[in-house]
VEXVEXFI-185021 format. One record per residue: residue in one letter; z, y, x of N, C-alpha, C in turn; residue number from 1. Coordinates in nm, 4 decimals. Layout:
% residues N
R:A:Z:Y:X:Z:Y:X:Z:Y:X:NUM .
...
***
This chain:
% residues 215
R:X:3.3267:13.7001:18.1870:3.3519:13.5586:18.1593:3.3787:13.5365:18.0110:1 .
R:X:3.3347:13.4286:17.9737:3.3335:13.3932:17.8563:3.5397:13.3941:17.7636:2 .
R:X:3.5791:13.3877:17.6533:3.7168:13.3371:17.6399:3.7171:13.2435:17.5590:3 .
R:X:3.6432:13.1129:17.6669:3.7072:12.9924:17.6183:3.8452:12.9789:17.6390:4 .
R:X:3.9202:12.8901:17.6089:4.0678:12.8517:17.6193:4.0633:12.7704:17.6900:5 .
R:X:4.1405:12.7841:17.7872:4.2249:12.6875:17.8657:4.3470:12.7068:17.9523:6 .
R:X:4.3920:12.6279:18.0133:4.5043:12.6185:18.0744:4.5553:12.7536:18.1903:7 .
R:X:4.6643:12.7777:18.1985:4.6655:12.9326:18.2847:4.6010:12.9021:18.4095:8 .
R:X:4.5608:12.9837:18.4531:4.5451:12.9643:18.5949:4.5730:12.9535:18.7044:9 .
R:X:4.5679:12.9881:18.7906:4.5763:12.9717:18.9695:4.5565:13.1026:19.0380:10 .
R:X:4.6471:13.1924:19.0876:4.6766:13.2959:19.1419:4.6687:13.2668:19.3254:11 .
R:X:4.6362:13.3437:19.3937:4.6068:13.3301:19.5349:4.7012:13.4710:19.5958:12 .
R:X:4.7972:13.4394:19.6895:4.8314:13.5750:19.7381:4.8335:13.5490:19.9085:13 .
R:X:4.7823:13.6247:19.9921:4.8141:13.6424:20.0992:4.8618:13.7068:20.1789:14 .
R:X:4.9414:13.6984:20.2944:5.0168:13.8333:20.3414:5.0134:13.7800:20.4970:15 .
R:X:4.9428:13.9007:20.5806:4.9169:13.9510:20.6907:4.7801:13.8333:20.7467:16 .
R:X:4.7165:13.7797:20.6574:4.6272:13.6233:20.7031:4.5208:13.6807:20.8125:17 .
R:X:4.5282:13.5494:20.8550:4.4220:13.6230:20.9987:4.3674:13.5103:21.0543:18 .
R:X:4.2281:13.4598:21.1007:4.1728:13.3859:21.1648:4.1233:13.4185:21.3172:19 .
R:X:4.1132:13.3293:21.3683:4.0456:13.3809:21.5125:4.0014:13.2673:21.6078:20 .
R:X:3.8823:13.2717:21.6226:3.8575:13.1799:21.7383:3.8039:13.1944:21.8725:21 .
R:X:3.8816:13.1474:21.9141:3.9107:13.1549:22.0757:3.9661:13.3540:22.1181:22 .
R:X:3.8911:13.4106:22.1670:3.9763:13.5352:22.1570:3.9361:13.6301:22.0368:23 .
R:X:3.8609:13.6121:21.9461:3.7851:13.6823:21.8666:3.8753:13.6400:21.7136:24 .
R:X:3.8599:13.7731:21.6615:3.9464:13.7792:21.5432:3.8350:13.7781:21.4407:25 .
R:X:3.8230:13.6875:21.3523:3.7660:13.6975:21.2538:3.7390:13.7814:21.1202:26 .
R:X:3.8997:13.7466:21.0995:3.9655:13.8878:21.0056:4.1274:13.8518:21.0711:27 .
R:X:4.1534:13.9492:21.0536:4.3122:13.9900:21.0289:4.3875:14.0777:20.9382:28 .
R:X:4.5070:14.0463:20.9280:4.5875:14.1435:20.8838:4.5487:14.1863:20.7096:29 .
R:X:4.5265:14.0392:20.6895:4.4764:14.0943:20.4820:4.6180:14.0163:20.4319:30 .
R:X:4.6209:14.1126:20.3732:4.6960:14.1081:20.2313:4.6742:14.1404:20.1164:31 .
R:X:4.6435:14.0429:20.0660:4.6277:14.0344:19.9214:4.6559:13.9779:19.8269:32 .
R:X:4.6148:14.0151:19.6682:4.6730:13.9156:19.5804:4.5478:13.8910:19.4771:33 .
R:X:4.4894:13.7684:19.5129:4.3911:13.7130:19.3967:4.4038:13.7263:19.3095:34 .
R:X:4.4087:13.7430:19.1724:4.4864:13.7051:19.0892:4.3769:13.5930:18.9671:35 .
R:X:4.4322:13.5377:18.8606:4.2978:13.4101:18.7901:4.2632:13.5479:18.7106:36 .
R:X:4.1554:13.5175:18.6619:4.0687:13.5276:18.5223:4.0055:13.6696:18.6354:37 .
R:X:3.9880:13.6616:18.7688:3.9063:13.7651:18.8254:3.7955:13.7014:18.8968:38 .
R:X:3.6881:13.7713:18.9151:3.5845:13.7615:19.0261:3.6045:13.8350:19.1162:39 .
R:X:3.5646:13.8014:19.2747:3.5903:13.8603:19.3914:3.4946:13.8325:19.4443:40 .
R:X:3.4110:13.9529:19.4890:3.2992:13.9314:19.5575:3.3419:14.0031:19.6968:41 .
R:X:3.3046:13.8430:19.8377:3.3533:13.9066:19.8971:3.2419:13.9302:20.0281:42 .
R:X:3.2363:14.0088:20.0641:3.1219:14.0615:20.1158:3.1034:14.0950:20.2845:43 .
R:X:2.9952:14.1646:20.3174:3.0057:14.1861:20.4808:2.9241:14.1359:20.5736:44 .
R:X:2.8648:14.1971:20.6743:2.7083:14.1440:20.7583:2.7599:13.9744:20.7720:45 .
R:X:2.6371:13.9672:20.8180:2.6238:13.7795:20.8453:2.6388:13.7784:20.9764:46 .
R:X:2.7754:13.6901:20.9880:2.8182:13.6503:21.0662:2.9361:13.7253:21.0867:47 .
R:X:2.9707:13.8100:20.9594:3.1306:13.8646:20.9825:3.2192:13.7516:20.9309:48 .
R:X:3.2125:13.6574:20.8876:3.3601:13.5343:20.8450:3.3987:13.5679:20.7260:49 .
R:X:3.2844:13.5458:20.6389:3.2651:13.5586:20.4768:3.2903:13.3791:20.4557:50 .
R:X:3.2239:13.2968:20.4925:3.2524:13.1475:20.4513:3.4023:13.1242:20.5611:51 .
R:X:3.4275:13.2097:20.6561:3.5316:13.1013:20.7025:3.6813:13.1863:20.6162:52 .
R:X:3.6658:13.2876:20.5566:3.7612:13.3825:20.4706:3.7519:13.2402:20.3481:53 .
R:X:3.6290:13.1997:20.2906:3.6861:13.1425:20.2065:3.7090:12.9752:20.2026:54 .
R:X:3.6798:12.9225:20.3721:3.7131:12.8406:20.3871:3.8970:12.8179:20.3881:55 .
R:X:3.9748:12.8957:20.4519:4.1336:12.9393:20.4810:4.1467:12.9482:20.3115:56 .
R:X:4.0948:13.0257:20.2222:4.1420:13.0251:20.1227:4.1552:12.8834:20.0648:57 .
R:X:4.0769:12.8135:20.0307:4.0514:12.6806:19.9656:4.1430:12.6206:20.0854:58 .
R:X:4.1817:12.5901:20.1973:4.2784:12.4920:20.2654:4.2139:12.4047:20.3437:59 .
R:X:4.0694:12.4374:20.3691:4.0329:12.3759:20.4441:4.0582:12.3779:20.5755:60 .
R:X:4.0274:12.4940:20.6409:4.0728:12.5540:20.7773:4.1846:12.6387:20.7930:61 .
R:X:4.2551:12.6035:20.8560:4.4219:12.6434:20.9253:4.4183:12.8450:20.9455:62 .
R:X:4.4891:12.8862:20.8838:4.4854:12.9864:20.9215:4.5433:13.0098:21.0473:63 .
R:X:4.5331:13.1200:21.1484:4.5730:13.1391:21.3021:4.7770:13.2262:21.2723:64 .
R:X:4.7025:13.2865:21.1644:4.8575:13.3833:21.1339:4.8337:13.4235:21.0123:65 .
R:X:4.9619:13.4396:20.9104:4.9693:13.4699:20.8074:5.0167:13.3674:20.7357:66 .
R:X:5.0074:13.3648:20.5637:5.0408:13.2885:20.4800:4.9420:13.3535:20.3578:67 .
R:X:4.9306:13.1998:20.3201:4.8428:13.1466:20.1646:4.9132:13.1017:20.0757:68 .
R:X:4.9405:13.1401:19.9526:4.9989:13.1042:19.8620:4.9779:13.0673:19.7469:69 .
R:X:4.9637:12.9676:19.6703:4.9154:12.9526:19.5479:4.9962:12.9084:19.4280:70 .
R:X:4.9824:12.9989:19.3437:5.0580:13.0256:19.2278:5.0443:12.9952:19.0710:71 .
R:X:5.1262:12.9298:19.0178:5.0387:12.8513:18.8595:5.1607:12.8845:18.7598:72 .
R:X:5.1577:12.9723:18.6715:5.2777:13.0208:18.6018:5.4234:13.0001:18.6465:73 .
R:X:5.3933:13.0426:18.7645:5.5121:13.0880:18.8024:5.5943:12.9933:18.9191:74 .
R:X:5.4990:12.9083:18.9308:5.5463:12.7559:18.9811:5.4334:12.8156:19.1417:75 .
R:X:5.5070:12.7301:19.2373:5.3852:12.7189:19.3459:5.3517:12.5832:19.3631:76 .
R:X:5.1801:12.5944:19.3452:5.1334:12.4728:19.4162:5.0977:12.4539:19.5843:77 .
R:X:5.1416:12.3477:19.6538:5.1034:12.3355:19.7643:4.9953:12.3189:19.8567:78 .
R:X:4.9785:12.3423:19.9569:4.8464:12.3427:19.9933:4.7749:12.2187:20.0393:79 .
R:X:4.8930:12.1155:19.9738:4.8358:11.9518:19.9903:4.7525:11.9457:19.8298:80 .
R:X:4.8377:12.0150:19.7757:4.7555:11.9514:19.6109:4.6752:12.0589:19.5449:81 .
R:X:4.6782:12.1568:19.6403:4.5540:12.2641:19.5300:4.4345:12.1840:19.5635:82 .
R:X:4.3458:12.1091:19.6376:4.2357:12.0482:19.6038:4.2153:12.0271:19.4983:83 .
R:X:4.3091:11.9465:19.3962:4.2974:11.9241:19.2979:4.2524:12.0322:19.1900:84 .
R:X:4.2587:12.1665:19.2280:4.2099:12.3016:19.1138:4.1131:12.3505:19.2054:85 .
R:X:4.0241:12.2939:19.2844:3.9049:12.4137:19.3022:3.7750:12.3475:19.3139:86 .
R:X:3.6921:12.3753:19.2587:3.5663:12.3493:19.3267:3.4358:12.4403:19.3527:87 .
R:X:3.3742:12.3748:19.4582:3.3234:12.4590:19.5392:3.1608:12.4402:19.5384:88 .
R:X:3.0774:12.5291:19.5685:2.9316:12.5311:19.6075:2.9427:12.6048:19.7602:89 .
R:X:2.8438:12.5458:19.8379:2.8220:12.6285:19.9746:2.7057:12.5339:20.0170:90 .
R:X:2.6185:12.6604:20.0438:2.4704:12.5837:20.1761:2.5058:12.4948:20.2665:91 .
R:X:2.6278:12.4328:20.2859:2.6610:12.3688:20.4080:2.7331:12.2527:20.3531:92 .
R:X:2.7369:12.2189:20.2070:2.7770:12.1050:20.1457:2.6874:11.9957:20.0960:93 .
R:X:2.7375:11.8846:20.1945:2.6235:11.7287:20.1373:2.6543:11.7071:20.0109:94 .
R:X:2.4870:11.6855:20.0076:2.5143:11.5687:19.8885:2.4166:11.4444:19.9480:95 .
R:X:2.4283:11.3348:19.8614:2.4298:11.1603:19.9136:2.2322:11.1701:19.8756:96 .
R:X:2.1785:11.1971:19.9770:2.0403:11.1733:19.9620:2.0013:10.9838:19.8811:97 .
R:X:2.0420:10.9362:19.9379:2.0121:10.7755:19.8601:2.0800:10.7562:19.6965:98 .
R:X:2.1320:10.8841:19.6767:2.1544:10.8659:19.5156:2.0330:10.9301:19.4564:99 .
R:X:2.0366:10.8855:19.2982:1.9521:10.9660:19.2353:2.0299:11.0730:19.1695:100 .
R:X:1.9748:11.1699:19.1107:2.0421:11.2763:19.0244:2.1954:11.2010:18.9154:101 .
R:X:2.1190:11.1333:18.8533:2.2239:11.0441:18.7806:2.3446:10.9750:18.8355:102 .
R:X:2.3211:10.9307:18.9492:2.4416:10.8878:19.0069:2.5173:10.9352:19.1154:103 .
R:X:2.4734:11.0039:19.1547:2.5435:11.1476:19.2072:2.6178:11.1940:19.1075:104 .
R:X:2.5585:11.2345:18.9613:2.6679:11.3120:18.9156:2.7829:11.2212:18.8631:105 .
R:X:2.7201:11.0514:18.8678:2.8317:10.9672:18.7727:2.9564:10.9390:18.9252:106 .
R:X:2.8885:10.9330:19.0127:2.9869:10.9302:19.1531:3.0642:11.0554:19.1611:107 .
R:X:2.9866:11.2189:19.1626:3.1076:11.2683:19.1416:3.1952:11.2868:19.0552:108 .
R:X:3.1672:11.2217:18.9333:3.2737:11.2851:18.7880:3.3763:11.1313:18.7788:109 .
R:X:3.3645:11.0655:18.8970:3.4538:10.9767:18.8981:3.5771:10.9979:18.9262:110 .
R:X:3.4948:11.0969:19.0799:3.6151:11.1574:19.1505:3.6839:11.2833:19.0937:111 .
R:X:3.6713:11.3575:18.9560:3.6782:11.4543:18.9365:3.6385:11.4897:18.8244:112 .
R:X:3.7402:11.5196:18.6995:3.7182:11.5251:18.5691:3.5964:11.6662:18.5303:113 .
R:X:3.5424:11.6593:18.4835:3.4514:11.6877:18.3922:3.4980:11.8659:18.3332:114 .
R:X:3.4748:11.9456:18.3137:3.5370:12.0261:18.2309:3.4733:12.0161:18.0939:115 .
R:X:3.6234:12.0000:18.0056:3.5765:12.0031:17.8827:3.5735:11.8750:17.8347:116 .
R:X:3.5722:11.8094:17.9410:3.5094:11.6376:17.9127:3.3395:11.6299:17.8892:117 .
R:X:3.3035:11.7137:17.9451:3.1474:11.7472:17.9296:3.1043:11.5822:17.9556:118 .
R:X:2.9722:11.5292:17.9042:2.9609:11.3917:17.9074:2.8243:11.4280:18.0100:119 .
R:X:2.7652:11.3052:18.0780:2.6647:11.3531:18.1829:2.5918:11.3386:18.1858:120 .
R:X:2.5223:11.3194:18.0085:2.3926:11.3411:17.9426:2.4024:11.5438:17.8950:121 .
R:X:2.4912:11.5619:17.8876:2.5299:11.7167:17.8306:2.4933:11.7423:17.9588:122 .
R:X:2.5660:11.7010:18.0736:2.4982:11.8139:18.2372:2.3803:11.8189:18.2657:123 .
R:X:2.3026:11.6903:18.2759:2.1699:11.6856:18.2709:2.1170:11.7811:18.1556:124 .
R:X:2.1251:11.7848:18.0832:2.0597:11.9031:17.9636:2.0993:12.0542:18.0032:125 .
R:X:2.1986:12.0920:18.0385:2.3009:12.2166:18.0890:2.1751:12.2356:18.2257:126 .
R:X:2.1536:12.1967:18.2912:2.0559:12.1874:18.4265:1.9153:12.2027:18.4133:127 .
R:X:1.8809:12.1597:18.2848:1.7598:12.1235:18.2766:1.6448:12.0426:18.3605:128 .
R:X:1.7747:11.9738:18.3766:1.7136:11.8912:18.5229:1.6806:11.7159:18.4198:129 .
R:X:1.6678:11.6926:18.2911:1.7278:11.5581:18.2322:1.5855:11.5035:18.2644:130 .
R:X:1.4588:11.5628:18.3107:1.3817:11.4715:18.3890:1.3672:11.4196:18.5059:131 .
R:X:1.4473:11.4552:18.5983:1.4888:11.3922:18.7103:1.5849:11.3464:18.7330:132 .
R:X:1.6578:11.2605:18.6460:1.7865:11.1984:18.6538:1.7438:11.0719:18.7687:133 .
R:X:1.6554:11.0276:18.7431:1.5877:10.8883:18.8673:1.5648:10.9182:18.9496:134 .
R:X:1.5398:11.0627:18.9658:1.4869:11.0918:19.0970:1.5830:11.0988:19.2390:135 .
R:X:1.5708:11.0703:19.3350:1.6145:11.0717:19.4406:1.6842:11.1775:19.5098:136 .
R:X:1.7760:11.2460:19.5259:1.8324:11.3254:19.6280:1.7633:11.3863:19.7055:137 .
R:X:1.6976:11.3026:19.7592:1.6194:11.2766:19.9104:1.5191:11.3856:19.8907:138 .
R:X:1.3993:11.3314:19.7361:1.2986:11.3815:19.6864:1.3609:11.5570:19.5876:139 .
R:X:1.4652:11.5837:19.6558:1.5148:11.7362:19.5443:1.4457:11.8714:19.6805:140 .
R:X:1.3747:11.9246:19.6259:1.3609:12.0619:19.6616:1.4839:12.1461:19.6752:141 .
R:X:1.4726:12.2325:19.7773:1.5842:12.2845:19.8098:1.6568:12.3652:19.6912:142 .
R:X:1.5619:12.4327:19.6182:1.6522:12.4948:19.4988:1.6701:12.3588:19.3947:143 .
R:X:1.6307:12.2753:19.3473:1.6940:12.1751:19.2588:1.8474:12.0891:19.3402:144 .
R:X:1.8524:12.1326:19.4868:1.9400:12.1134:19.5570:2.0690:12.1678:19.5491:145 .
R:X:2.0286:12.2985:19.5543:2.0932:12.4008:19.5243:2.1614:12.4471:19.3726:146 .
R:X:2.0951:12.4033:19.2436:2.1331:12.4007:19.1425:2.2270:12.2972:19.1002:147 .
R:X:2.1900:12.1565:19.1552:2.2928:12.0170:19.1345:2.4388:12.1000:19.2359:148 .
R:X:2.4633:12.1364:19.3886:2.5770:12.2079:19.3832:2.6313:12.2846:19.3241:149 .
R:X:2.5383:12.3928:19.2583:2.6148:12.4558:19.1505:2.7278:12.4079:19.0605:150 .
R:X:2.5930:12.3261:18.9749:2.6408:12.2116:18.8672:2.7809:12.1826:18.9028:151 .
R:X:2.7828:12.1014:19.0407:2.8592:12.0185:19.0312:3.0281:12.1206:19.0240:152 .
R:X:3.0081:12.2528:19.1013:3.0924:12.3201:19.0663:3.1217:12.3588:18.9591:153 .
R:X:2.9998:12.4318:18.8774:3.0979:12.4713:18.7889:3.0899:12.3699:18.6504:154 .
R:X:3.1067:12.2379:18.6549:3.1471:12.1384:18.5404:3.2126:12.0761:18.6000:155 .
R:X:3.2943:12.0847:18.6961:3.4009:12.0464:18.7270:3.5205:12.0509:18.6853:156 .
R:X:3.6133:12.0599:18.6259:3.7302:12.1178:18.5647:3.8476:12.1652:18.6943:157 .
R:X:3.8642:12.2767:18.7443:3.9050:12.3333:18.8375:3.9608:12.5150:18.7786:158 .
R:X:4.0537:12.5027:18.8170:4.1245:12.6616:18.7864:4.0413:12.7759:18.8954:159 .
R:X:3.9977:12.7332:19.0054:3.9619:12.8423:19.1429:3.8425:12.7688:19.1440:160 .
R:X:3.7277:12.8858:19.1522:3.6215:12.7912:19.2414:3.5116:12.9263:19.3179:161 .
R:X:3.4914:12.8192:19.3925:3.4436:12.9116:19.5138:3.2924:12.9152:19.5282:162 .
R:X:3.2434:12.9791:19.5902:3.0578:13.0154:19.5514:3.0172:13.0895:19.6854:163 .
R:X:2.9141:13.0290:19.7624:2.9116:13.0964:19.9099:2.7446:13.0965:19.8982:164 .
R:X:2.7189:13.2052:19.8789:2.5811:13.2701:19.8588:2.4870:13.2010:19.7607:165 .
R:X:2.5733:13.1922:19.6421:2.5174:13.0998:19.5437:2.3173:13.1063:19.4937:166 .
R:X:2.2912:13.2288:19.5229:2.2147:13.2436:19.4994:2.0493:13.1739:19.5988:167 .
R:X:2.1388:13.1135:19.7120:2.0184:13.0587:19.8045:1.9222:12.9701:19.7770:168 .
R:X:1.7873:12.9852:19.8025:1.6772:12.8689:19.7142:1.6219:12.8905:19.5509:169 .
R:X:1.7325:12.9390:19.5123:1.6992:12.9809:19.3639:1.5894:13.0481:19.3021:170 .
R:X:1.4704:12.9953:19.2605:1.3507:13.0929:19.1594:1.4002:13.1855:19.0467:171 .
R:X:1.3693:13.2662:19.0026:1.4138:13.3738:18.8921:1.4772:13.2292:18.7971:172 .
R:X:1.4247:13.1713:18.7114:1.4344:13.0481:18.6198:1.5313:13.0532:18.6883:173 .
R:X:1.5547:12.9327:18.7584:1.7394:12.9257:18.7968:1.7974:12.9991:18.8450:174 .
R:X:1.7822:13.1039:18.9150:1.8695:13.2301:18.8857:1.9814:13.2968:18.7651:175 .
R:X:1.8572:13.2724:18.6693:1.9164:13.3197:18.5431:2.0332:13.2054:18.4895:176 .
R:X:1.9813:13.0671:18.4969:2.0834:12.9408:18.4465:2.1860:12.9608:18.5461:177 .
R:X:2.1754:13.0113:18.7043:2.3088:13.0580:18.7382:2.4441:13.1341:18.6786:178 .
R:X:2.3174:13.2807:18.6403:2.4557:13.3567:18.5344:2.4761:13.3081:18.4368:179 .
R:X:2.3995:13.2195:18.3808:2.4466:13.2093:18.2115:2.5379:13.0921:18.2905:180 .
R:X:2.5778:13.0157:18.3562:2.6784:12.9280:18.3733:2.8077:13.0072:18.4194:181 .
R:X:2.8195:13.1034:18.5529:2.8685:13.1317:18.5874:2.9627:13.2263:18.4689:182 .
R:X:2.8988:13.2959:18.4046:2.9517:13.3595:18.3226:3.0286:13.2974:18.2021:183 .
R:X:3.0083:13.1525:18.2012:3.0107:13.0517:18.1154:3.1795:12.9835:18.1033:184 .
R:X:3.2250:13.0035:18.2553:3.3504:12.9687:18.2947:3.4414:13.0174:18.2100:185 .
R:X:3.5656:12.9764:18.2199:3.6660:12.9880:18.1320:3.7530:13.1529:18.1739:186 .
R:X:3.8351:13.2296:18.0718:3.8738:13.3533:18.1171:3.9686:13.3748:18.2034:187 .
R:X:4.0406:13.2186:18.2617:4.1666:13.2172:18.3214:4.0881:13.1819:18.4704:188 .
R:X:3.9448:13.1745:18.4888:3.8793:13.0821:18.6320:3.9337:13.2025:18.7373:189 .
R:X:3.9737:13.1636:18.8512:3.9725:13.2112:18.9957:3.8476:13.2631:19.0191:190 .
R:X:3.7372:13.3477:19.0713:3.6384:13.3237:19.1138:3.5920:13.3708:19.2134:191 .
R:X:3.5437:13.3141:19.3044:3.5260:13.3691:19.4651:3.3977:13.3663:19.4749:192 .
R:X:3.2636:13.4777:19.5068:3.1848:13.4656:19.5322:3.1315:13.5441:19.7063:193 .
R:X:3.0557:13.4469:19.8044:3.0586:13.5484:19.9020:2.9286:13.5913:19.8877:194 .
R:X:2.8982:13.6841:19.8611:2.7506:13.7427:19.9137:2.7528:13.8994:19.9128:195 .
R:X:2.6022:13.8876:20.0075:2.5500:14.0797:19.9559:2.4750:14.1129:19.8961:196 .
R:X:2.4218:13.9732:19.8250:2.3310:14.0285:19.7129:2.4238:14.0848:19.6115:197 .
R:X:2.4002:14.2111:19.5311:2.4869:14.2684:19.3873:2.4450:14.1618:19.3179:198 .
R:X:2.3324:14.1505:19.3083:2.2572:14.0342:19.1718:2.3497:13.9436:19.1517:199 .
R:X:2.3940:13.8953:19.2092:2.4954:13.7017:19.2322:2.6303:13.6828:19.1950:200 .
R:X:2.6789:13.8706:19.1781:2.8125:13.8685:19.1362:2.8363:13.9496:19.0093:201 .
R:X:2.9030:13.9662:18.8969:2.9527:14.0467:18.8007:2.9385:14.2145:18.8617:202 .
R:X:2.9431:14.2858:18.7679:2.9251:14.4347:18.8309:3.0671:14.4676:18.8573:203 .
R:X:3.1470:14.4006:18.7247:3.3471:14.4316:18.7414:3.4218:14.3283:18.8539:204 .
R:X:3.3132:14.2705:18.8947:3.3928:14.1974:19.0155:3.4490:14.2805:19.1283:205 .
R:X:3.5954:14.2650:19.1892:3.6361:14.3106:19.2967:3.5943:14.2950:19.4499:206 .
R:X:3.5377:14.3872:19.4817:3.4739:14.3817:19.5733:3.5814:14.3679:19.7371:207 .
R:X:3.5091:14.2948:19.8483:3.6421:14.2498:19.9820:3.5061:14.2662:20.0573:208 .
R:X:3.5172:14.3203:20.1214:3.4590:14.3346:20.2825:3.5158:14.2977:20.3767:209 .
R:X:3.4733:14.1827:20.4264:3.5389:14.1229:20.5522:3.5322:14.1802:20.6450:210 .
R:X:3.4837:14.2866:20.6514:3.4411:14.3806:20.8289:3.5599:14.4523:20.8064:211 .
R:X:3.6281:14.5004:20.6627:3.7253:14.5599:20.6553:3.9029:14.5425:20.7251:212 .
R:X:3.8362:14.3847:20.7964:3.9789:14.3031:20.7973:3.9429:14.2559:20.9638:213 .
R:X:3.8907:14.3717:21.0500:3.8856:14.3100:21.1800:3.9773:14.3174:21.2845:214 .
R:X:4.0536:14.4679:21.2836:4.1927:14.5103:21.3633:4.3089:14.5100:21.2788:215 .
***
């Protein structure tokens, strides 16, 4: 990761966390401690509970047992207001087909400052997308689909952000504008990536196997 400057980060610790639905354990029994300015690649066959590991993390879904904790020099934030520090990419996140590129991104940077104060003639250029700013949602190919979630993650201004097989849809060309962004993040970022591709994550990223966390 790059050492831009910014604000400390956002630490993640968990102790004994465990999901399960209906009688089936997803993971159990992890304990760990995230810590910021790391990558975590977290890994494991499809359909071991790689997106729902980092759904519980982000606060979306209830963990069954355990505790999530999130930590900001020294202070804890709650799990009502960490929304406010993460953002996220995942294959399973809408975006507003009846917008165009342009107002999609001016709708989300309404809801959600900018990093940097990046302006959203700079994202469009960062994307290389600044000829389809008119274009429709509707009319995006799955990888120009896939690159606007990126985007929208990582110019977001967020301490944690999360990445669930970032690499899906992607041609070599945006592949590469993946790492040069990803790598682009600040030295204090959280970073959660789930996949099994090696390609998609740092080589010094810490590696989590969710199969590791079944009994």
């Amino acid at each position: 990761m790059s050492s831009l400057p910014t604000q400390s980060g956002i630490s993640i610790t968990t102790q004994e966390l465990g999901k399960r639905f209906n009688r089936e354990w997803i993971f159990r029994n992890l304990t760990f401690n995230f810590t910021s300015g790391n990558t975590y690649a977290i890994t494991g066959p499809n359909g071991s509970g790689k997106s729902t590991l980092l759904q519980v993390l982000w606060g979306q879904v209830p963990a069954t047992s355990g505790i999530v904790r999130y930590t900001q020099t020294n202070a804890e934030v709650s799990v009502e207001q960490i929304h406010q520090h993460i953002s996220i990419a995942t294959p399973y996140m809408d975006l507003i087909d009846e917008f165009t590129l342009l107002e999609q991104l001016q709708f989300h940077f309404k809801l959600k400052k900018s990093r940097g104060n990046m302006s959203i003639e700079s994202m469009l250029d960062r994307m290389n997308l600044v000829h389809a700013k008119d274009k429709y949602i509707s009319n995006f190919s799955s990888g120009m689909r896939q690159r606007l979630k990126l985007a929208l993650a990582f110019f977001t201004e967020s301490d944690i952000v999360f990445l669930d097989e970032p690499g899906t849809n992607l041609d070599s060309q945006a592949f590469a504008w993946y790492l040069k962004e990803l790598n682009a993040l600040p030295n204090t970022t959280l970073t959660f990536i789930a996949s099994n591709q090696p390609a998609e994550y740092p080589e010094n990223s810490v590696v989590l196997n969710v199969a590791n966390y079944k009994k």
